[in-house]
C-alpha positions as CSV (number, residue, x, y, z in Angstrom):
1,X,46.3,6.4,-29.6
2,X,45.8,5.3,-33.3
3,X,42.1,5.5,-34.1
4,X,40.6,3.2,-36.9
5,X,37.9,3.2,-39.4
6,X,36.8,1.5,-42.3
7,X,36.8,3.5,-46.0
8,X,34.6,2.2,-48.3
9,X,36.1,3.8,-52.0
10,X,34.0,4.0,-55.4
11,X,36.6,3.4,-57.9
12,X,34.6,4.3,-60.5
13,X,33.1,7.6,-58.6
14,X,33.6,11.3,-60.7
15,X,36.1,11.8,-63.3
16,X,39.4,11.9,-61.5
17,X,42.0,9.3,-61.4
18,X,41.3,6.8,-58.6
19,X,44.6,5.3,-58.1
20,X,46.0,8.8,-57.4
21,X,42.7,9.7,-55.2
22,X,43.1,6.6,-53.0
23,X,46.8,7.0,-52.7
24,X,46.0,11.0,-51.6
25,X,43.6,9.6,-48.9
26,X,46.0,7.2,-47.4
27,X,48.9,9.5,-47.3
28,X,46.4,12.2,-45.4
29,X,44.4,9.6,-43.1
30,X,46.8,6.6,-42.8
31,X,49.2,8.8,-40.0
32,X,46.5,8.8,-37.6
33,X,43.8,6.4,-38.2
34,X,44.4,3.2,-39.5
35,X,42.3,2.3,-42.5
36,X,40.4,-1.2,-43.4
37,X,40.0,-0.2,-47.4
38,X,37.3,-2.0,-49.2
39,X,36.1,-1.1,-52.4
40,X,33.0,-1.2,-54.5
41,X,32.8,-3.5,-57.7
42,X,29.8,-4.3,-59.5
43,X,28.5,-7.0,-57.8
44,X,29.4,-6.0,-54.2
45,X,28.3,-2.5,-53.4
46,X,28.8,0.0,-51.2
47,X,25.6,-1.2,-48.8
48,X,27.0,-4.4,-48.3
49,X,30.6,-3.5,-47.7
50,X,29.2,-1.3,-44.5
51,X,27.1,-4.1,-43.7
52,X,30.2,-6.1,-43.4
53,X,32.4,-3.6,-41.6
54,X,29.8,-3.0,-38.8
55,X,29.9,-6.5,-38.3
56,X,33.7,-6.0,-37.9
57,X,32.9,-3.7,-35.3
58,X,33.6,-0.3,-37.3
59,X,33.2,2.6,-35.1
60,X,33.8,4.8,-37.8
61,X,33.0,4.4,-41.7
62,X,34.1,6.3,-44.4
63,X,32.3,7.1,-48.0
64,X,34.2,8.1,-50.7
65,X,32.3,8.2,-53.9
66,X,29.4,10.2,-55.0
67,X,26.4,10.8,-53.7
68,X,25.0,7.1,-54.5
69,X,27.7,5.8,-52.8
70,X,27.4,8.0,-49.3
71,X,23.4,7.1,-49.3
72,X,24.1,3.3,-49.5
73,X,26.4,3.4,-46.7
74,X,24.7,6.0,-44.9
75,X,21.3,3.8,-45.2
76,X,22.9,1.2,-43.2
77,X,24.7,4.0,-40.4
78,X,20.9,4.9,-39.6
79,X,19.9,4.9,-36.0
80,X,23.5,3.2,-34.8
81,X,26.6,4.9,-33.1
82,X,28.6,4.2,-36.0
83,X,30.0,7.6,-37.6
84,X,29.9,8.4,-40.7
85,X,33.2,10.4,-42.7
86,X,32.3,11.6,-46.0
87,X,35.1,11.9,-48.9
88,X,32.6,13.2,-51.8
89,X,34.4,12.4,-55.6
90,X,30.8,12.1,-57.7
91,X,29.3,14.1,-59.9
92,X,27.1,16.4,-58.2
93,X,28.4,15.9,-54.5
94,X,25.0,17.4,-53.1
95,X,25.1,16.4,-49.6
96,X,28.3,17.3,-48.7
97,X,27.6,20.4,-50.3
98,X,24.5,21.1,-48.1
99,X,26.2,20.1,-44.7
100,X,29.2,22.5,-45.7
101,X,31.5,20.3,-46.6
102,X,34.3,21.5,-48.5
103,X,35.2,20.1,-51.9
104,X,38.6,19.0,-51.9
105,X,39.9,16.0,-50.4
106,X,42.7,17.6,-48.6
107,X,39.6,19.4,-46.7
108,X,37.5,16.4,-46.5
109,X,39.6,14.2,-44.7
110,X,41.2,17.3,-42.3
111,X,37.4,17.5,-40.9
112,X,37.7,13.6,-40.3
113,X,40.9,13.7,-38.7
114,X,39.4,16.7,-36.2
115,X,36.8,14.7,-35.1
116,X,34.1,17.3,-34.8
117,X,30.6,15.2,-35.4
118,X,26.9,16.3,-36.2
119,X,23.9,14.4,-36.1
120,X,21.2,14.6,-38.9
121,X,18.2,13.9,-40.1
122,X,17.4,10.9,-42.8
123,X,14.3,9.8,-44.6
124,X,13.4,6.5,-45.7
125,X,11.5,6.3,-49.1
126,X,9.9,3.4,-49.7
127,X,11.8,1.7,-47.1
128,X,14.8,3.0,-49.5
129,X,17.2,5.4,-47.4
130,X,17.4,8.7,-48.5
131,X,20.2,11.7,-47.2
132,X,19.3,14.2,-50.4
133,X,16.1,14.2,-51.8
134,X,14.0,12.2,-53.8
135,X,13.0,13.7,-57.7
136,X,9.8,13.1,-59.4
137,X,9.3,14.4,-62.7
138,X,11.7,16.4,-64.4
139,X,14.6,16.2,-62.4
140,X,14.0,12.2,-62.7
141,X,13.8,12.1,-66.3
142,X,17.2,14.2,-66.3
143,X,19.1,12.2,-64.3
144,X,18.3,9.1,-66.1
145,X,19.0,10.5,-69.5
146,X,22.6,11.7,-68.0
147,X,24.1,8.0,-68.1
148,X,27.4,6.8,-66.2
149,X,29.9,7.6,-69.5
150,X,27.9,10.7,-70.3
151,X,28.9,11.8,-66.3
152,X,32.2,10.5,-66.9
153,X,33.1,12.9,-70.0
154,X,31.3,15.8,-69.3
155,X,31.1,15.9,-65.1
156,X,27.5,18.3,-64.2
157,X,27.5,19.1,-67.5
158,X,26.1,15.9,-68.6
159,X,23.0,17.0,-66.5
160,X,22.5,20.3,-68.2
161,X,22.4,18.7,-71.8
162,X,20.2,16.2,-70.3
163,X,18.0,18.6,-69.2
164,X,18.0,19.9,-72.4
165,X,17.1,17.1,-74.2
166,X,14.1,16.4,-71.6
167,X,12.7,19.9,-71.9
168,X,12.1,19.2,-75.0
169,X,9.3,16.8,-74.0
170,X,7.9,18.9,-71.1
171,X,4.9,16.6,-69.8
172,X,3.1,17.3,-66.8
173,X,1.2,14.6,-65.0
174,X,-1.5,14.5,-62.1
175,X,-0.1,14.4,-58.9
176,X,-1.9,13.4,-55.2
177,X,-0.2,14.4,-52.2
178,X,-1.3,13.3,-48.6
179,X,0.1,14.4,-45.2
180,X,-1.3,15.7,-42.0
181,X,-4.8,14.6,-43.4
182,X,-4.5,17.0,-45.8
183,X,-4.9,16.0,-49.9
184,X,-3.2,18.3,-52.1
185,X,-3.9,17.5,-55.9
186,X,-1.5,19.1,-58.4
187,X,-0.3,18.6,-62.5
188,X,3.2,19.3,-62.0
189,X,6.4,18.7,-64.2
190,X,8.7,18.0,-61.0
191,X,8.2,17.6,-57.4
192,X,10.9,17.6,-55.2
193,X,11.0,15.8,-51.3
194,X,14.2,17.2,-49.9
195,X,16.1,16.2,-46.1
196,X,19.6,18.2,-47.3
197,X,19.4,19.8,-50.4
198,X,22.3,22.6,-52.0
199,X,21.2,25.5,-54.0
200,X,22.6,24.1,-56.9
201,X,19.4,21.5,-56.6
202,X,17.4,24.3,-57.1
203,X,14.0,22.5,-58.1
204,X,14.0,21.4,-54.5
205,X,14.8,25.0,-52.9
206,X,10.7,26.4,-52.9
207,X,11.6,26.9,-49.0
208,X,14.6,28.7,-49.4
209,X,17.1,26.3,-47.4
210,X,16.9,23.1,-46.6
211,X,17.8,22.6,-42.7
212,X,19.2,19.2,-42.2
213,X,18.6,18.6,-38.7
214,X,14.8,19.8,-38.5
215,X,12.9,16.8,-38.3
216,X,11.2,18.1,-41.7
217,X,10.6,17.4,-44.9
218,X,11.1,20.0,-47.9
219,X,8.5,19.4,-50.6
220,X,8.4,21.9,-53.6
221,X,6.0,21.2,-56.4
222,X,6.8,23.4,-60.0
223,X,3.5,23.6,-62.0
224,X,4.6,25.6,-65.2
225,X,2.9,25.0,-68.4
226,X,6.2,25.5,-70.8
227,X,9.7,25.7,-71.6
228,X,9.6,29.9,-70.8
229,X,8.2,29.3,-67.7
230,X,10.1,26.5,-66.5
231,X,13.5,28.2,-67.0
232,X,11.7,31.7,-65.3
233,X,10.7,29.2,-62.5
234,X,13.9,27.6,-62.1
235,X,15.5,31.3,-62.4
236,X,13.4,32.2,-59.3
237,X,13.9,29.2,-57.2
238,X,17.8,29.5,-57.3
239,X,17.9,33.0,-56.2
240,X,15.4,32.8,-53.7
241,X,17.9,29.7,-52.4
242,X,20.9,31.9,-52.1
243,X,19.4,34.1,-50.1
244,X,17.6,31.8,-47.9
245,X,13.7,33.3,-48.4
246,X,11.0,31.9,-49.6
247,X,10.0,31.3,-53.1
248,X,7.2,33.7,-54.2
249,X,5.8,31.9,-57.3
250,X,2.7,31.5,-59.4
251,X,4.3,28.0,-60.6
252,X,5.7,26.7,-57.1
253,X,3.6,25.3,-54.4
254,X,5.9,24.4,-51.3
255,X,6.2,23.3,-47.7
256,X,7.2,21.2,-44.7
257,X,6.0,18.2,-43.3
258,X,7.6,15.3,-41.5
259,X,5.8,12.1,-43.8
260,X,3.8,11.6,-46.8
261,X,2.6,9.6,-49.5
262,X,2.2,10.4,-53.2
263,X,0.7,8.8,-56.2
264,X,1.1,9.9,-59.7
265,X,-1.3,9.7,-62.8
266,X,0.4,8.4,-65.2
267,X,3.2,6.8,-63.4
268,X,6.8,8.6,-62.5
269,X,10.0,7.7,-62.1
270,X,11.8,8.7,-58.8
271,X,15.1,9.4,-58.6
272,X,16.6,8.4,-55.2
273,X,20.0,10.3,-53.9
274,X,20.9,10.8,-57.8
275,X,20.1,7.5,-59.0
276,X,16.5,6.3,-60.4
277,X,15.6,3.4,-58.4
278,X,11.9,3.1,-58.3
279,X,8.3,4.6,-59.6
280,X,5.4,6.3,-57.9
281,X,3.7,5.5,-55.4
282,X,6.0,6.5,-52.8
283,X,6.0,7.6,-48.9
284,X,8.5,9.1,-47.3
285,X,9.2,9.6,-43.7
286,X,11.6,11.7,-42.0
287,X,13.8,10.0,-39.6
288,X,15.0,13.0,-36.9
289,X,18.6,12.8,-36.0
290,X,19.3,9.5,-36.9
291,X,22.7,9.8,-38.6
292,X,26.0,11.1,-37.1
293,X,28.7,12.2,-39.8
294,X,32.3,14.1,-39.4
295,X,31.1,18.0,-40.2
296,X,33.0,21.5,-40.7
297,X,32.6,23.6,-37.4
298,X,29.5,24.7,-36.9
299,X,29.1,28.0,-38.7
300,X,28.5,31.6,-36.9
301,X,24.6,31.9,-38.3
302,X,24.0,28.7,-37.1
303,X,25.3,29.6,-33.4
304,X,22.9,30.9,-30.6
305,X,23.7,34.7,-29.8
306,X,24.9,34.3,-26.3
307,X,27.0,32.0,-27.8
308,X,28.0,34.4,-30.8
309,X,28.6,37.2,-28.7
310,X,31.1,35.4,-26.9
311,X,33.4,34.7,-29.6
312,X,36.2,37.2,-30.2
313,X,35.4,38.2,-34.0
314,X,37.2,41.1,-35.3
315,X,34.9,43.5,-37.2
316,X,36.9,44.1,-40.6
317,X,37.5,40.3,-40.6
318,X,33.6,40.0,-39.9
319,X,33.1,42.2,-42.8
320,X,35.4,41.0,-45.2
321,X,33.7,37.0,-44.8
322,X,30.2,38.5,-45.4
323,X,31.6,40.0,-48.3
324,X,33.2,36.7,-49.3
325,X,29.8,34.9,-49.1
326,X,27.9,37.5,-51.2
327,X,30.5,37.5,-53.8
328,X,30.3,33.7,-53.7
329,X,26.4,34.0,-53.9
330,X,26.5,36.2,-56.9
331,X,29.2,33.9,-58.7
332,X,27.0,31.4,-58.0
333,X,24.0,33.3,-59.5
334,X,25.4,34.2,-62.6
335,X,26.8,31.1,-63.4
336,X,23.9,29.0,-63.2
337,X,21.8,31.9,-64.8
338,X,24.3,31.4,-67.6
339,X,23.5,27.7,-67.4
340,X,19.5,28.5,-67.7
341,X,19.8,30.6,-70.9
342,X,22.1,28.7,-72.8
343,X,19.4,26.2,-72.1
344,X,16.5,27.8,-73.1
345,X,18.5,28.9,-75.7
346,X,19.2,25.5,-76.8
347,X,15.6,24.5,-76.9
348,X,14.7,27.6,-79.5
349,X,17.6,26.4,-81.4
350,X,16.0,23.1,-81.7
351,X,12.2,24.2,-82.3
352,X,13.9,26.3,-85.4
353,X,15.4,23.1,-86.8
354,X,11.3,22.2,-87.4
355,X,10.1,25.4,-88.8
């Protein structure tokens, strides 16, 4: 029997073509399911198309655009039956990356058309939806400076020259944060409030890895003074990421909770999912299991051990994906090390210009 779903496209999501994307999904999805395609323009976005197809009856709803574009139609998938398929095409692609999902569209739609499902947590900020995190401070200011033609031309790069520009201005501002009937006060350059977060969003990593189906939030606060110690910080945090521990840090204060509220002296924007949508104030609340999306099998680590020890694993292959994984990790490592220097180095560069 032909299943159906509905795939709401971002034509104007990353920097490939989007003719030849759309025409790739179709030829990969169209065999087995048959797909109601609507896309995105400017004045109709990717909210109100899934509004639309849930009154259709969608069962299943499909995302294909960045990570804007999955958080507007996963925002209205929250608390429903409806499943969620994720096609990720943006610029940063941050929660597919932190449920597992490979990057390729060949791969994305294959875990569609297997059917394997997961449910997750959500968060709603400010009555906003939130799958990601939400980015006060520095990691705000970046995003906003990294505009949609600068993302365009230059893909993540566009946020590293960003961040660049808004070291430059390092400013850090008063910060109140309340939950459990606990008041934590704080100046900070960046606080972070993640529900799924990548190690490549390393300001939100103070707890190592974010667990998308706890019930919990991740809050990291960075408190360093200057551009040195922001990059050492940042240097820290994305190792500590990698290998799932703990950051250890003078400059980062981090832990878990399941709501909050924070207010800012002066002001802050927040950054929302990738896109800046509102200032401080803010609460945020977890929302436990509330959305169910199309997910990779569920990884070994992730397995109980009675479970684990029934599955026939041969030990050279064993060996040889652990290696694979701490290769990756290290390649990882050094390339966003690589990214932190140039930065810092780019900021020296600068303060010569004046001197």
């Amino acid at each position: 029997m032909t299943r159906s779903a509905c795939l709401i496209f971002n034509p104007v999501a990353g920097q490939g073509d989007p003719e030849e994307e759309l025409t790739q999904i179709r030829s990969l999805l169209t065999p087995k399911i048959n797909l109601d395609i609507k896309n995105t323009t400017k004045e109709i976005g990717a909210d109100q198309l899934a509004q639309q197809a849930v009154k259709e009856g969608a069962t299943t709803i499909i995302a294909s655009g960045g990570d804007g574009t999955i958080s507007a139609v996963a925002g209205v998938l929250i608390n429903t039956d409806t499943r969620l398929g994720i096609i990720a095409r943006g610029t940063a692609n941050a929660f597919a990356s932190a449920l597992g999902i490979p990057n390729t569209i060949e791969e994305q739609c294959q875990i569609i058309l297997e059917g394997k499902t997961k449910v997750v947590d959500t968060a709603l900020c400010n009555n906003k939806p939130m799958i990601v995190l939400a980015a006060i401070g520095l990691e705000a200011k970046t995003i906003k400076q990294a505009e949609r033609e600068m993302k365009d031309n230059l893909g993540q790069l566009a946020y590293i020259l960003s961040g660049v520009q808004q070291l430059q201005t390092l400013e850090k501002f008063d910060v109140e944060i309340n939950h459990e009937d606990q008041i934590i006060r704080l100046k900070a350059i960046a606080v972070s409030i993640a529900n799924a977060a990548p190690p490549t969003s390393f300001l939100a990593q103070g707890p190592g890895q974010t667990i998308a189906d706890d019930g919990l939030l991740d809050i990291t606060v960075i408190t360093s003074d200057n551009v040195a110690e922001t990059v050492a910080t940042s240097y820290h945090l994305l190792q500590k990421a990698l290998l799932n521990n703990d950051a250890e840090h003078q400059d980062i204060t981090h832990w878990r909770t399941n709501k909050l509220a924070i207010t800012t002296n002066p002001p802050q924007r927040v950054a929302i999912d990738g896109d800046v949508v509102c200032e401080t104030p803010l609460t945020i609340e977890c929302m436990p299991k509330s959305l169910t999306i199309f997910a990779p099998a569920q990884p070994l680590d992730e397995l109980s051990k009675q479970e684990a020890n029934l599955l026939p694993i041969d030990s050279e292959e064993k060996s040889a994906t652990n290696l694979s994984n701490v290769r990756t990790s290290f390649a990882i490592l050094g390339l966003v090390s690589g990214l932190l220097i140039l930065v810092f180095l780019a900021y020296l560069l600068w303060v010569k210009e004046f001197f």
